[in-house]
N, C-alpha and C positions, 0 to 999 in steps of 0.2 A: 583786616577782618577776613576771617577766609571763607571760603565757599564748596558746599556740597562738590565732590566729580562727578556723581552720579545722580539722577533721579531718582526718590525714592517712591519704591511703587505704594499705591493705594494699599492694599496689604498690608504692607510693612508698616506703614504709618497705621494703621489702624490696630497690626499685633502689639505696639506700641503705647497706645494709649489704653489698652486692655485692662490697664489696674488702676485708673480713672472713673468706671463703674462705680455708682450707688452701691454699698454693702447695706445688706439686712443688718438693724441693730439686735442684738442680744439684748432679749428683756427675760428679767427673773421675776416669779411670784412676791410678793409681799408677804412675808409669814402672819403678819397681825393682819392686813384687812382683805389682802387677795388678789388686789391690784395690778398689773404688771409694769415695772419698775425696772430702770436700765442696775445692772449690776455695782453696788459700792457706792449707793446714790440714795440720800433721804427720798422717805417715800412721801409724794408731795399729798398724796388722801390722806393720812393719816400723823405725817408726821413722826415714822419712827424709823431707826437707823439700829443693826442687828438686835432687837429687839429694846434698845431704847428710847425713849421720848426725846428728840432733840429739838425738834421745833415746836413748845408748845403752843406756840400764837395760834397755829390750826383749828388746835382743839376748842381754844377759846371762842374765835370767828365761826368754827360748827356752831353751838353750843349756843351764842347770839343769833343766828341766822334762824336757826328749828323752833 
């Protein structure tokens, strides 16, 4: 197994882990209900995917619930 020659400074180990960080997720609007929605992802309010109904179950359990 081998081993480091040198120390590595606090620094360095830290410029290191630098792309480790939490990223902001990228949310886009829902065009049918407004919602903000991660990108190329059923919209879970309303159930629609580029402007089609894919999950109808949604609508039904709205619809029961009101």
């Amino acid at each position: 197994m081998s081993v480091p020659k040198k120390k590595k400074s606090r620094s360095s180990v830290r410029r290191g882990r630098s792309h480790d960080a939490l990223k902001t997720k990228a949310l886009s609007k829902c065009p049918n209900c407004g919602k903000p929605v991660m990108p190329h992802r059923v919209c879970k309010n309303c159930g629609q995917y580029k402007g089609r109904l894919v999950l109808p179950e949604l609508t039904k359990v709205k619809k029961k619930t009101a």
